[in-house]
Structures are given as structure tokens and as C-alpha cells.
C-alpha positions as CSV (number, residue, x, y, z in Angstrom):
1,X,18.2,-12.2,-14.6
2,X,20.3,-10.7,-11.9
3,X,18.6,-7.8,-9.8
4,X,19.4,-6.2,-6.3
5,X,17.5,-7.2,-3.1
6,X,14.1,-5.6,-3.7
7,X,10.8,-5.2,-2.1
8,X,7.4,-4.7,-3.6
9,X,5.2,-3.6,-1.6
10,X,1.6,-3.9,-3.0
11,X,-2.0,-3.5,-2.1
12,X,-3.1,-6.4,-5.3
13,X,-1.1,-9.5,-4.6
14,X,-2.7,-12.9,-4.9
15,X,-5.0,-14.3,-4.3
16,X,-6.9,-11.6,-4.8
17,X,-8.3,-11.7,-8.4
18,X,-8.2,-8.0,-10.3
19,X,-6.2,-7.3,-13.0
20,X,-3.5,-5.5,-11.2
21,X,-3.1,-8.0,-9.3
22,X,-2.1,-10.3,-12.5
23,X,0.2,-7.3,-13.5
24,X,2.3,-7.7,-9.8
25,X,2.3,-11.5,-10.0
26,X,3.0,-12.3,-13.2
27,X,6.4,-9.9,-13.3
28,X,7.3,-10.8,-9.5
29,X,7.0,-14.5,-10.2
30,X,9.2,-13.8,-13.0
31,X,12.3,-12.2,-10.6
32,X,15.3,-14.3,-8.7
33,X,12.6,-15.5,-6.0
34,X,16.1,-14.6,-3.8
35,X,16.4,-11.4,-3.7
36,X,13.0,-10.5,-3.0
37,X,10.4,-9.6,-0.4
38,X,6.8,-9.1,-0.9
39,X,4.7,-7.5,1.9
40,X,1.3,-7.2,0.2
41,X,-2.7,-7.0,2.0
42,X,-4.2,-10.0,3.4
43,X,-6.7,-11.1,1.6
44,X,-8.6,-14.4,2.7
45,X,-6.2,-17.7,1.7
46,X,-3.4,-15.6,1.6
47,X,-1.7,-18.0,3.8
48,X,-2.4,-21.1,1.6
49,X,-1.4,-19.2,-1.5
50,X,2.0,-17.5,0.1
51,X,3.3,-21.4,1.8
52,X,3.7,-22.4,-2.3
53,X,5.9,-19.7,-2.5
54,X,10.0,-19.6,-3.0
55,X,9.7,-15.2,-1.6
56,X,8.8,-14.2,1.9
57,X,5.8,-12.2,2.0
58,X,4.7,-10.6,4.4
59,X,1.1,-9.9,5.1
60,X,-0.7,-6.8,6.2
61,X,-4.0,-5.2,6.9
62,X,-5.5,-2.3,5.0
63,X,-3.1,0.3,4.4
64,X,-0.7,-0.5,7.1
65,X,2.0,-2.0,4.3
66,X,4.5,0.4,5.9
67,X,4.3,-0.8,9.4
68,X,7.7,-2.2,10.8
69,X,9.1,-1.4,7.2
70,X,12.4,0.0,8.3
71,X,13.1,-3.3,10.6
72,X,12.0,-5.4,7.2
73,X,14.4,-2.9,5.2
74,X,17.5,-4.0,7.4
75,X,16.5,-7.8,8.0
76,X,16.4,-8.5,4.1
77,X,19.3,-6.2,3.2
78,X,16.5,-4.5,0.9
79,X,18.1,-2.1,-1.8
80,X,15.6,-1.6,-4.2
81,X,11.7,-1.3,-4.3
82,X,9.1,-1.5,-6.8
83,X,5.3,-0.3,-6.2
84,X,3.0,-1.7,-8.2
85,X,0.1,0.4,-8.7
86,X,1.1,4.4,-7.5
87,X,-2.4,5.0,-6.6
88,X,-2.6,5.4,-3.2
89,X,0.5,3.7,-1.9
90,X,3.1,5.6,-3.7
91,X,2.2,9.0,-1.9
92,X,4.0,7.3,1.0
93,X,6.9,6.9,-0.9
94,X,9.4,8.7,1.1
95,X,8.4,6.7,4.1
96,X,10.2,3.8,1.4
97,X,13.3,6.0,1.1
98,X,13.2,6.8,4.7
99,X,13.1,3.4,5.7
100,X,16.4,2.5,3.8
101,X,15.5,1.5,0.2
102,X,17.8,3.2,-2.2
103,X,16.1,3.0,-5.4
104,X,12.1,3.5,-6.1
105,X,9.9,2.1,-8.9
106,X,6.4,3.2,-9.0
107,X,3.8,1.7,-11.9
108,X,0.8,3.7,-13.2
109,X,-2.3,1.7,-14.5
110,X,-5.7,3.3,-15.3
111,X,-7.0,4.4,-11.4
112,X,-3.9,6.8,-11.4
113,X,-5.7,8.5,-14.1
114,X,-8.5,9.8,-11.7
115,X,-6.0,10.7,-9.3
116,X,-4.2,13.5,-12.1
117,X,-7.2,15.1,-12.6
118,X,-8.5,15.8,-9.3
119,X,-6.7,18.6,-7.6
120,X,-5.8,16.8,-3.9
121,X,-4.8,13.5,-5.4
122,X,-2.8,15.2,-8.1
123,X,-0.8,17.2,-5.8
124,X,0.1,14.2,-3.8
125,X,1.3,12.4,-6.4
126,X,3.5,15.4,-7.2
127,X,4.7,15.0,-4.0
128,X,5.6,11.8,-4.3
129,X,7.1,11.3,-7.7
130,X,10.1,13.6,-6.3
131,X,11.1,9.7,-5.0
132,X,10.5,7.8,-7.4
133,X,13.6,6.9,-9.7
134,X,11.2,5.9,-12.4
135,X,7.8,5.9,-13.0
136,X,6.2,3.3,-16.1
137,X,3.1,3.4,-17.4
138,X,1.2,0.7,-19.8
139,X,0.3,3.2,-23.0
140,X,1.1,5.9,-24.8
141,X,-2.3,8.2,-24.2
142,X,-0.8,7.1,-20.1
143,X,2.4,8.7,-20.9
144,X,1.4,11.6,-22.1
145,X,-1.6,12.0,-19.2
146,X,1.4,11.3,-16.5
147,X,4.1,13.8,-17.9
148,X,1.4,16.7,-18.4
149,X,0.4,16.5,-14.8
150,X,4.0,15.8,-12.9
151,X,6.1,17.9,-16.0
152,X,9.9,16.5,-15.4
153,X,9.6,15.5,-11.8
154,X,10.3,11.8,-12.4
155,X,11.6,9.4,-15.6
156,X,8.9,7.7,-17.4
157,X,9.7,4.5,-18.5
158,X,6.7,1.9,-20.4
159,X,6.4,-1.2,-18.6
160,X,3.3,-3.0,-20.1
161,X,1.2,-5.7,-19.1
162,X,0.8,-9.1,-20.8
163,X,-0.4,-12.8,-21.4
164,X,0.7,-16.1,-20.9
165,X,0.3,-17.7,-24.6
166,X,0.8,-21.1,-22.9
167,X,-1.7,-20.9,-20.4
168,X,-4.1,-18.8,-22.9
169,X,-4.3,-20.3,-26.4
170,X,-6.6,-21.6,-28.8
171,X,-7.4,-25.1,-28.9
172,X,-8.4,-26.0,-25.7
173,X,-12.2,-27.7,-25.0
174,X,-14.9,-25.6,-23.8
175,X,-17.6,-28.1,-23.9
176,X,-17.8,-28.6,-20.1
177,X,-18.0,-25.2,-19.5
178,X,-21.1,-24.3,-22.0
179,X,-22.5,-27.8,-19.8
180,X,-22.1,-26.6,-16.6
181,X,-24.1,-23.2,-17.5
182,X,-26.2,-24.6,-19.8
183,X,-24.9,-22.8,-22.8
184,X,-26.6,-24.5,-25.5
185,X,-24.6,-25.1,-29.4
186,X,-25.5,-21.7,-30.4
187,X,-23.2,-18.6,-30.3
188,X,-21.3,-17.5,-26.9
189,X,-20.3,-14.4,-25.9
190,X,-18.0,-13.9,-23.1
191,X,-17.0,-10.9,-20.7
192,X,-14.1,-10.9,-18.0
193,X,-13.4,-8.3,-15.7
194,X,-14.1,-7.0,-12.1
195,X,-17.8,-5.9,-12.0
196,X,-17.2,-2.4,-11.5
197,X,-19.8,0.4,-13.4
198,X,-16.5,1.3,-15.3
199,X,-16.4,-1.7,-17.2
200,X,-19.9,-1.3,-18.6
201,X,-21.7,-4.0,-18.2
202,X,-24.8,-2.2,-17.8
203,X,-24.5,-1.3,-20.8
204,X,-23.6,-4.5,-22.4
205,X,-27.0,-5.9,-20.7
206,X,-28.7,-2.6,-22.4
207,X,-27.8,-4.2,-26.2
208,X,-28.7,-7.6,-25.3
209,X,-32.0,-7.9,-26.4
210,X,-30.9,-6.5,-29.9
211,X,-28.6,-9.2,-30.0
212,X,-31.0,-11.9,-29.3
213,X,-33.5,-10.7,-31.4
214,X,-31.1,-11.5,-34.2
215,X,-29.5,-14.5,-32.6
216,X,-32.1,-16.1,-30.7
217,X,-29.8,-19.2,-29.8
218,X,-26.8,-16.2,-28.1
219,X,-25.8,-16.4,-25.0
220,X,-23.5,-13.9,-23.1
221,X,-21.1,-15.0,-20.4
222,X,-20.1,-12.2,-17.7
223,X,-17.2,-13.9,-15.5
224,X,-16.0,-11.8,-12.4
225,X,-17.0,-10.6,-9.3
226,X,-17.8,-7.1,-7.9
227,X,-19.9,-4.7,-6.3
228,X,-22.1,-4.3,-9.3
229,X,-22.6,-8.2,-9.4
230,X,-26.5,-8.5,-7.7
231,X,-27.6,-5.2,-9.5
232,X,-26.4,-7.1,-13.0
233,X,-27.9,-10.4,-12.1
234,X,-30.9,-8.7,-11.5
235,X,-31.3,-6.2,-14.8
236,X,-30.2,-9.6,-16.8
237,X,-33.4,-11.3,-15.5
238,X,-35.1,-8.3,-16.7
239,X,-33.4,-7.8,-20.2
240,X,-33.2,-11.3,-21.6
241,X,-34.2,-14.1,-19.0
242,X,-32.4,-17.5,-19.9
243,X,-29.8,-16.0,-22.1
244,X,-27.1,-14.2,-19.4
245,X,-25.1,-16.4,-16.9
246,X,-23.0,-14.4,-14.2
247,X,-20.6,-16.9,-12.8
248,X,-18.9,-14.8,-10.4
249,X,-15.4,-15.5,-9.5
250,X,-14.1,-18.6,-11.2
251,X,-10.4,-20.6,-10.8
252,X,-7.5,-19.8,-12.5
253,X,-7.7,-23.3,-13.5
254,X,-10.9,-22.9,-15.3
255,X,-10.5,-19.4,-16.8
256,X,-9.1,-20.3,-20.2
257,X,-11.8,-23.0,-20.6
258,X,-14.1,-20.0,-20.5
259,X,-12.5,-18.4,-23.4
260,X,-12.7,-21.7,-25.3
261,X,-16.1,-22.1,-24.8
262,X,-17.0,-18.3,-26.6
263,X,-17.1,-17.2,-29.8
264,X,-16.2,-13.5,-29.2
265,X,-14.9,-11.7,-26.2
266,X,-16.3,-8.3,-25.3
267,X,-14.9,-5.9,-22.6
268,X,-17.5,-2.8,-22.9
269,X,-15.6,-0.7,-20.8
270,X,-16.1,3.3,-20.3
271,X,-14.9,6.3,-19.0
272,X,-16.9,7.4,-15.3
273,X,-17.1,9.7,-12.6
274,X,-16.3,12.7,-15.2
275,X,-12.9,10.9,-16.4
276,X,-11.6,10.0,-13.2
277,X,-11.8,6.2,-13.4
278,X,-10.8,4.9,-16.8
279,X,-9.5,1.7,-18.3
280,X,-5.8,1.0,-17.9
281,X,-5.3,-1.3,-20.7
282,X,-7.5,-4.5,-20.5
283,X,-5.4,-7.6,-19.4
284,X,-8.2,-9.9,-20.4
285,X,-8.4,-8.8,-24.1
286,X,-5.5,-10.0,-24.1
287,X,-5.8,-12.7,-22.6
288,X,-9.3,-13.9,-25.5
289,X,-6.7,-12.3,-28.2
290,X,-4.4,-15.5,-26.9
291,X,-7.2,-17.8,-26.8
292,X,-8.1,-16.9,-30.5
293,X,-11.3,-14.9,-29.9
294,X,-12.1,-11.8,-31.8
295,X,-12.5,-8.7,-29.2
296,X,-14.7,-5.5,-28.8
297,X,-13.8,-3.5,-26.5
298,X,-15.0,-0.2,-25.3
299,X,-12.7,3.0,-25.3
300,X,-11.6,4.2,-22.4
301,X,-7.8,5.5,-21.0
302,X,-5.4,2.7,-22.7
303,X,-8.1,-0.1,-23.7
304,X,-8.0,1.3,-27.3
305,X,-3.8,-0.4,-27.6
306,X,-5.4,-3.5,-26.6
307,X,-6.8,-4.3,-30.0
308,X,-5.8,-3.1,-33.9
309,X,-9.1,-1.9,-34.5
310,X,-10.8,-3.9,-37.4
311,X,-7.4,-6.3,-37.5
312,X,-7.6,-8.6,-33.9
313,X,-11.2,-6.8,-33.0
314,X,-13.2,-3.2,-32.9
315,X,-13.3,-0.3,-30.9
316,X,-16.5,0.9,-29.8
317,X,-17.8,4.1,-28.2
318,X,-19.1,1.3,-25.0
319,X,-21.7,4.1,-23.6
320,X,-23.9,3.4,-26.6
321,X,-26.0,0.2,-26.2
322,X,-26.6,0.4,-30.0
323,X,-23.3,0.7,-31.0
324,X,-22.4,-2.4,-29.1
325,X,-25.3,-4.2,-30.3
326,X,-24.4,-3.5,-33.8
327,X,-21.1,-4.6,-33.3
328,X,-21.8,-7.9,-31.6
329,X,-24.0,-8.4,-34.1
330,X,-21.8,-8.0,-36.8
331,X,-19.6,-10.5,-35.6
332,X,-21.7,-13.3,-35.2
333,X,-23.2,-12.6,-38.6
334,X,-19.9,-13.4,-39.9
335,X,-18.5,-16.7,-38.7
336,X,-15.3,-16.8,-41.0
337,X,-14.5,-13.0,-40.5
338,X,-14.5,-13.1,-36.7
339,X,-12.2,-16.4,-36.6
340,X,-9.9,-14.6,-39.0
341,X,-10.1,-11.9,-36.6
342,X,-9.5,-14.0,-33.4
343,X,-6.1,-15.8,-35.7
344,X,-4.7,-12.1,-35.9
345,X,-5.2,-11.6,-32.5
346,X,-3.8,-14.5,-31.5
347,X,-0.3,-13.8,-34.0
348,X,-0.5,-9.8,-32.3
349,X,-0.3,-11.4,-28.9
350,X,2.7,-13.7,-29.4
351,X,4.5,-11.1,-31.6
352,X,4.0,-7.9,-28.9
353,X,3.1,-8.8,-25.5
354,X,5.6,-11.0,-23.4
355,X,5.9,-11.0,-19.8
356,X,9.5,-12.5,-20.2
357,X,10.2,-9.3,-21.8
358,X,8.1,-7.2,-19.4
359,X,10.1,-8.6,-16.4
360,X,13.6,-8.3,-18.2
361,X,12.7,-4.6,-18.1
362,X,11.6,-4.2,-14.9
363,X,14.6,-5.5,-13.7
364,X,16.6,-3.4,-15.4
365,X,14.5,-0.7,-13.8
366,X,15.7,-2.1,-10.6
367,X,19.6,-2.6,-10.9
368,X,19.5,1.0,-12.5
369,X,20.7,-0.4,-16.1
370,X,19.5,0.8,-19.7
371,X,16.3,-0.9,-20.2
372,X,16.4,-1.5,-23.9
373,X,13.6,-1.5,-26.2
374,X,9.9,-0.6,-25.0
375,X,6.7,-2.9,-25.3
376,X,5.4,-1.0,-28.9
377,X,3.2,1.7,-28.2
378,X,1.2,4.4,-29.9
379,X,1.1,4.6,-33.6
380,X,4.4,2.2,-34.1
381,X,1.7,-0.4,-32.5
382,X,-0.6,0.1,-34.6
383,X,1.4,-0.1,-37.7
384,X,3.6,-3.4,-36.3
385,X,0.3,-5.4,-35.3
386,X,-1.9,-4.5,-38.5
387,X,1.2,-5.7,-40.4
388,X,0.7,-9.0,-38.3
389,X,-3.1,-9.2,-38.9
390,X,-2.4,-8.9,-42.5
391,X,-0.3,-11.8,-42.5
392,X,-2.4,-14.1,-40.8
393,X,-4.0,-16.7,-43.1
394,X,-6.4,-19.8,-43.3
395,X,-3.7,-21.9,-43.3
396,X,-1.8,-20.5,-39.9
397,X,-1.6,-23.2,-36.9
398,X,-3.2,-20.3,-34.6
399,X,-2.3,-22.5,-31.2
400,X,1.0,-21.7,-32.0
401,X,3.3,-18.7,-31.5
């Protein structure tokens, strides 16, 4: 994979957890380590994590990425630039020309959304996408979102997250993980994600009881970190005591033992503040899709292409505590239907979402070249994974792809 000497500058670089951030490292580690440089927020054990590394990076505080960049520009011989999430650094994108770089990537994920439909923001990113030689996006409701607010400014290319099927798969043993939290033998439900209000956990905690009620042995799983993390713990204790573990943060060591310890994944995710902070895509339904889990996921911005709906999991309106509930329930009424479920998610994943492939297009993006064929998208998705759920049987080895 050949590309030209490029920086990324990014404000979600590890080892910062977030989903983004995941998005950035798992298509930089990808490029000729070479012919980059990363200059990316600090971040506590940034220096630890970046001495491992075979790329400079360069480490900066708050939104001062841009600080010495022409000097950085010259030094590396930079001649391309990729910016991994457009909202907010890309409005300084022609400080990046400015500075020297000759060629602009910008990537859209679900925060970018807000910034369309709010007057300020969106003309600022009108602004900016004059620069940008292309602009991708991770779905299809994205593209058309993105091209109805900047019109022909800028070329929209799909550049979509993925998983790691080696690092995410089934087969692996959970049982230290349901000992450690005292999980019990009975049913596990899991949740990953930042613990923002967007993702709905409230909510989640709202259907709880309903789901106990039924499953009295249930337990629910929230893994992550946020600013909604004490006000969760504390409507848990009051919702179902002795049946809801936050972990907070966990290792990336340990993360796919969580998956192996569940028996269905849920990300109830939802649309707030009016529609201006919606879900990208979901890398961690992904992510249980790999590990063989069945998924329910809320809908919200792109999280709908993240599942065939009633193939790998369900789509659920994730504001309704009794939809969820119902849902939930459903699947752990139904042992054999929700492993089916989890084997066709786990075939989807290894047929559709590559980060080889992601990163092989990204680079194109960079050297200028064709980019070839797009992760599937939009109703050619649906079609090409359903086809894949149907053709999942008893029989399939489901840790392989």
C-alpha cells in the first residue's frame, strides 16, 4: 500500500477510548508507518502508548493541533492530510492548505450531523468543505444528510468503519468475566459505548425491571465510561438492585471477553438535543456481531446499517422503554433463535466490514487514485447481508470467516 507523506491530525487518537478514536487507529495503523505523522490531543498515557509506535506523533493540548503546523509541514515533507472526524477541526482546514499540505481528506461520523442542522456550525462547515478534496461519510442516510447541506461543494466518497474478526470472534471464554462481577449462569446482557444520554441507557435502565420480571436470573452489563456514568449507577440501584454492573472503562485486552461472557448485545441508542447529536454507525455492534452475539440496537443517524433487521439482530425505536423491554425479552425467550441470529451476524461481519479494505480506500483517497468499490450501503446492504443471514446454518463453524 503505497501512499504520499501524510498527516492526520485528530482530536480522538489513542489512548483515549471512543469509538472515533477506533475509526482513526484502526485505518492509521493500517498505513506505511513511513510516510506518516500523527499530531493528535494528549490524553493521559499518551506517552507510554505513542513510544510503541513505528509514526511520530505529536502531542498537543486542546484545540491547539495546528500550532507550529507549517514548521511540521516542511520537516516531514508532508503532502497529503487526512482529518478524522470534520467536526470541529475541519473548519480550520485552510490553515492545513495554508500550511503546505496539498491534498485534504475530511471524515464525517454521527456529531457532524448536529453540526448540518444548526445554522452557525453549518455554515462553517460550508466554509471549510471548499478544502477538502474529499469528504467520506460511514452510511448512506450520512450521504445524503452531508450533500443536502454542502450541495456540490466537495466529493463524497463512503469510507466506513469496521471490526477486527481476529480479535472479535466467537469462541472465546467468558467465565472469568461473569466471576469477577458476579454474573451468575443465568442470561447476560451486555452494552458498550461511551456513557453519553445519546446512547440511551437511561432508557435501557427504564425496561429493566420488565426484563427481570421475566428473567429473574438476567443480568445487564453496561461497559464504558462517561459523564452519565454516576447518574446510571445510581438509577440502576434504584431500578433493579443486584442485577446491573457498570464496569467503567475496561482494557482492550479484556473487551472481547466481555462479549463472550453475554448472550445478546444491546446498544439502545437515540436521537437528542432535537436531532443534533445522533448515532454514527455503532462500532461496537459490530464488534458483538463478530463475537457471535445477536444485537438490538436503537435507531438513530446510521445505527440502523449496523444490523439486517430480524437477520444479525432488531431495530428498535430505543426512546420506548417497552419496546426495548419487549425486544430483550424476546430474545432470551428464544435461546436457538438469538444464536442463529448472533451466526448471521457473525457471517455479515466477515463478508462486509473489513478494515484492510477500509484502509486500501483511504489511501487511495490520499494518493488521489480511483478508489474502487464502496463498503455496501443503503438498500444493496440490506439485500447482500440478508442473503448472508439466510445462508447461515446449524452446521456453520461461526469462529470462522
Amino acid at each position: 500500500m503505497d501512499i504520499p507523506r501524510t498527516l492526520v491530525m485528530t482530536g480522538h487518537f489513542p489512548p483515549e477510548p471512543g469509538g472515533i478514536q477506533t475509526f482513526t487507529w484502526e485505518l492509521v495503523r493500517r498505513l506505511p508507518a513511513d510516510r506518516l505523522l500523527v499530531v493528535a490531543a494528549a490524553w493521559p498515557g499518551a506517552a507510554e502508548f505513542d513510544a510503541g509506535l513505528d509514526f511520530p506523533v505529536v502531542r498537543r493540548h486542546g484545540y491547539l493541533l495546528f500550532r507550529g503546523l507549517r514548521r511540521l509541514v516542511a520537516e516531514h515533507r508532508v503532502h497529503a492530510g487526512w482529518i478524522p472526524a470534520a467536526a470541529p477541526f475541519a473548519i480550520y482546514a485552510p490553515l492545513v492548505k495554508a500550511a503546505g499540505v496539498k491534498r485534504l481528506i475530511a471524515s464525517t461520523h454521527g456529531q457532524e450531523f448536529g453540526w448540518f442542522r444548526a445554522a452557525p456550525t453549518r455554515a462553517a462547515l460550508r466554509g471549510a468543505a471548499r478544502t477538502f478534496d474529499a469528504l467520506t461519510y460511514l452510511t448512506e442516510p450520512g450521504r445524503a444528510e452531508i450533500a443536502d447541506a454542502l450541495g456540490d461543494r466537495t466529493r463524497l466518497v463512503q469510507l466506513a468503519g469496521a471490526v477486527d474478526t481476529r480479535r472479535f470472534h466467537p469462541g472465546l471464554d467468558g467465565a472469568a468475566v461473569r466471576r469477577r462481577h458476579g454474573l451468575g449462569n443465568g442470561p447476560v446482557v451486555v452494552s458498550v459505548s461511551r456513557l453519553v444520554r445519546r446512547k440511551g441507557h437511561d432508557r435501557l435502565l427504564d425496561a429493566w425491571p420488565e426484563i427481570v420480571r421475566r428473567h429473574p436470573d438476567a443480568r445487564l452489563v453496561i461497559v464504558g465510561d462517561g459523564p452519565m456514568r454516576r447518574r446510571l449507577t445510581d438509577q440502576a440501584a434504584r431500578a433493579a438492585p443486584g442485577t446491573v454492573t457498570l464496569t467503567g472503562p475496561v482494557t482492550a485486552a479484556d473487551l472481547p471477553l466481555y462479549y463472550a461472557a453475554a448472550d445478546a448485545f444491546v446498544l439502545p441508542c437515540r436521537d437528542n438535543r432535537r436531532g443534533l447529536q445522533v448515532e454514527g454507525l455503532g462500532l461496537s455492534v459490530l464488534e458483538a456481531s463478530a463475537a457471535g452475539l445477536p444485537v438490538v440496537v436503537g435507531r438513530s443517524g446510521g445505527s440502523p446499517e449496523s444490523v439486517v433487521d430480524g437477520g444479525t439482530g432488531t431495530v428498535v425505536d430505543a426512546a420506548d422503554p417497552s419496546a426495548l423491554a419487549r425486544t430483550l425479552n424476546g430474545l432470551l425467550d428464544d435461546p436457538r433463535g438469538a444464536r442463529l441470529m448472533g451466526e448471521a451476524g457473525r457471517r455479515w461481519v466477515c463478508d462486509a466490514w473489513s478494515w484492510d479494505q477500509a484502509a486500501s480506500r483511504l489511501a487511495s483517497l490520499l494518493r488521489g487514485s480511483p478508489t474502487g468499490a464502496a463498503t455496501p450501503s443503503g438498500r444493496a446492504v440490506r439485500l447482500e447481508l440478508q442473503d448472508a443471514a439466510r445462508r447461515v446454518s446449524p452446521t456453520w463453524d461461526s469462529g470462522s470467516c
